[in-house]
C-alpha positions as CSV (number, residue, x, y, z in Angstrom):
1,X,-22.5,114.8,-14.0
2,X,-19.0,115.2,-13.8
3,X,-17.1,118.3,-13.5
4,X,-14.1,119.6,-15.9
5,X,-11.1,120.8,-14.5
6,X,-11.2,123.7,-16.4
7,X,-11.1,127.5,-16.2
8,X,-14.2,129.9,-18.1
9,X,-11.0,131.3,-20.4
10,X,-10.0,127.8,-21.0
11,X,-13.5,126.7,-22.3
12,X,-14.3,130.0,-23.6
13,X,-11.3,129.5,-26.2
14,X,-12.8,125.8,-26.9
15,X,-16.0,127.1,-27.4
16,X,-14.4,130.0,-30.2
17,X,-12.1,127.1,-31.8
18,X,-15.5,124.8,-32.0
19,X,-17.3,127.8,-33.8
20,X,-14.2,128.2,-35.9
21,X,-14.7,125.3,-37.6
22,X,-17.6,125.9,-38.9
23,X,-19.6,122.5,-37.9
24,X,-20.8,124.6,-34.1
25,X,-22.4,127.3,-33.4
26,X,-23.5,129.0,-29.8
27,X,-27.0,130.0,-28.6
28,X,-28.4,131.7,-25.0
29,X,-30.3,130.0,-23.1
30,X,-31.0,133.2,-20.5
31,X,-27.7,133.2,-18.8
32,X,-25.9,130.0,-20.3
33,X,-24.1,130.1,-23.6
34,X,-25.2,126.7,-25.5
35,X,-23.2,124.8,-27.7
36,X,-24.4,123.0,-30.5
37,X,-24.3,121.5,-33.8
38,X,-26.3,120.7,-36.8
39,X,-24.8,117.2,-36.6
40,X,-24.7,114.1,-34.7
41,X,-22.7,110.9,-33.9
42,X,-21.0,109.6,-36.7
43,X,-21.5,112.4,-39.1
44,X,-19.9,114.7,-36.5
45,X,-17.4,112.9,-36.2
46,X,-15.9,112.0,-39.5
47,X,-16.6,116.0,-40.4
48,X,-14.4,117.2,-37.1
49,X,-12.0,114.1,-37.2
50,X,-9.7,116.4,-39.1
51,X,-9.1,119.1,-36.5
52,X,-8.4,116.5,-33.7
53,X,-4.9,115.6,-32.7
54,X,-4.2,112.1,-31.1
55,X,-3.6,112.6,-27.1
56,X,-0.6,110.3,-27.5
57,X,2.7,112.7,-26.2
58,X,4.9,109.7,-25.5
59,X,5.5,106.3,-25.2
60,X,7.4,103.9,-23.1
61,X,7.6,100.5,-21.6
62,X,6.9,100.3,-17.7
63,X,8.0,97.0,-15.0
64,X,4.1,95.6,-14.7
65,X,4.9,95.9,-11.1
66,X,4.6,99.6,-11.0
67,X,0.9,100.0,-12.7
68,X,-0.9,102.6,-10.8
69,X,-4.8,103.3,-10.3
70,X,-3.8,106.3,-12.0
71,X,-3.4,103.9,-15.5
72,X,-6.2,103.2,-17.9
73,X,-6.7,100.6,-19.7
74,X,-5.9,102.1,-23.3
75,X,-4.6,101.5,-27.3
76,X,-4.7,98.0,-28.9
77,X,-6.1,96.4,-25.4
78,X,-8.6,98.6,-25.8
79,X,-9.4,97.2,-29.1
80,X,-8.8,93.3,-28.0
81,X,-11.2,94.1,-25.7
82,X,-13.9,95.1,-27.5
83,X,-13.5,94.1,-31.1
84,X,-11.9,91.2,-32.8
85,X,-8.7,92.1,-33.3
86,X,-6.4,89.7,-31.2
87,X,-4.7,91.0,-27.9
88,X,-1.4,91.8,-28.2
89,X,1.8,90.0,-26.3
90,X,1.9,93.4,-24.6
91,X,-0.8,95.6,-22.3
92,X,-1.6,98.9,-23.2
93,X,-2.3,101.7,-20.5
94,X,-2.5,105.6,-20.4
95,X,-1.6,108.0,-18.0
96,X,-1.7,111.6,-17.5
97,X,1.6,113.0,-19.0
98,X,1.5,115.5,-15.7
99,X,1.1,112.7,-13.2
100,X,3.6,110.7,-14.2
101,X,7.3,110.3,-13.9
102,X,8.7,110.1,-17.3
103,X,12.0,108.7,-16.3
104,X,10.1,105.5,-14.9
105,X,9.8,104.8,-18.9
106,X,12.0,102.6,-20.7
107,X,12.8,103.5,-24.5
108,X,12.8,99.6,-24.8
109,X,10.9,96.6,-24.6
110,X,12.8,94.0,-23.1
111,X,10.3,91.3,-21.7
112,X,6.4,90.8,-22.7
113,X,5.9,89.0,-19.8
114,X,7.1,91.9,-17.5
115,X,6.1,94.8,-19.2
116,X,3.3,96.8,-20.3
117,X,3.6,99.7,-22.9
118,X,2.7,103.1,-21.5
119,X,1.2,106.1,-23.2
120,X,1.4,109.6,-21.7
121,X,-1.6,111.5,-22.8
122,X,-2.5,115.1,-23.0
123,X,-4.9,115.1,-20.7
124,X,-6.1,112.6,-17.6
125,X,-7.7,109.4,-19.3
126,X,-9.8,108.8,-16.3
127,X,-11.4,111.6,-17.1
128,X,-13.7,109.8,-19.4
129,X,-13.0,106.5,-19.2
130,X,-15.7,103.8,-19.0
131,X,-15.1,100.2,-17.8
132,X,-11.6,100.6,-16.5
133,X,-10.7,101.8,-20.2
134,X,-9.9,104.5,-22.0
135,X,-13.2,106.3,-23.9
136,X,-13.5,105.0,-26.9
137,X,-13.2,107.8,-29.3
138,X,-9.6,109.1,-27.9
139,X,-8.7,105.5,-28.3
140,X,-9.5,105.7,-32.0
141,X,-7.6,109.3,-32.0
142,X,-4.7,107.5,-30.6
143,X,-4.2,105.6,-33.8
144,X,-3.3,108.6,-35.8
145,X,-0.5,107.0,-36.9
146,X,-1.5,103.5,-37.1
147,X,-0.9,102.1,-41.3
148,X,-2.5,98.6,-40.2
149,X,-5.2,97.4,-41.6
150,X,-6.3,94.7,-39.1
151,X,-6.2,97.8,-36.6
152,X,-8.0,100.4,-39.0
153,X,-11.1,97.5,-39.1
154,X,-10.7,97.3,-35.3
155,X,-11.3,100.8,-35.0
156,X,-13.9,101.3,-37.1
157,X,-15.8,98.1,-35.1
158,X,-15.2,100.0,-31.6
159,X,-16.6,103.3,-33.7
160,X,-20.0,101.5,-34.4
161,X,-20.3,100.4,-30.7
162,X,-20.3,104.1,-29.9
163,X,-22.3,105.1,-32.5
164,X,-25.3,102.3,-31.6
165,X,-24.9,103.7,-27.8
């Protein structure tokens, strides 16, 4: 199991915004404090969709050259990946706004065939990423603002992947 960089205060506050929602609640099991939640997969999801923010903070054009390991495989590759949508003439990775030099980012694309499109998340995609890509629920977060509907079917195709798993 992997381990969260995060402090007791930090996931003390999670656990009081969970419980604020109404959909968790908290039990004891002797010492530990439980999380849980009368609902499951999909249901949980469409019921707590409304209180989650895309990770998105930024995003930039990068020379293909400078990909790190750092760099997850993320947004519409993501979906050409794994659905039908078709790829797109650009690659799609995320980074970790806080390991990353934002001034390597280019407001512009200038060449498909020497860039890749970069989003700075919130928080470190390799945290849960499977497969070299990003997980795919904070994939379908990162379309907050998406108003396609080729990508809005793509999404909802990678959604039943997770909810079959």
């Amino acid at each position: 199991m992997k381990e969260l960089p995060f402090t007791a205060m930090t996931v003390s506050r999670a656990v009081k915004q969970l419980e604020a929602t109404g959909l968790f609640h908290t039990t004891k099991d002797s010492v530990n404090k439980v999380v849980e939640s009368d609902y499951s997969g999909r249901k949980l999801y469409e019921k707590i969709k409304e209180y989650m923010t895309s990770p998105v903070r930024k995003i930039g054009y990068l020379n293909k050259a400078e990909i790190t390991a750092e760099m997850a495989l993320a947004g519409d590759s993501v979906l050409a990946e794994e659905t039908m949508l078709n790829p797109s003439k650009v690659m799609t990775c995320a980074v970790y706004i806080k390991s990353f030099a934002k001034e390597k980012l280019s407001d512009e694309l200038m060449d498909t065939e020497e860039q890749v499109r970069v989003e700075l998340w919130k928080y470190d995609p390799k945290q849960f990423f499977q497969d070299n890509m990003e997980d795919r629920l904070s994939v379908a977060l990162s379309f907050a603002e998406n108003e396609d509907e080729r990508v809005d079917e793509a999404i909802e195709e990678l959604l039943e992947g997770v909810w079959k798993q």
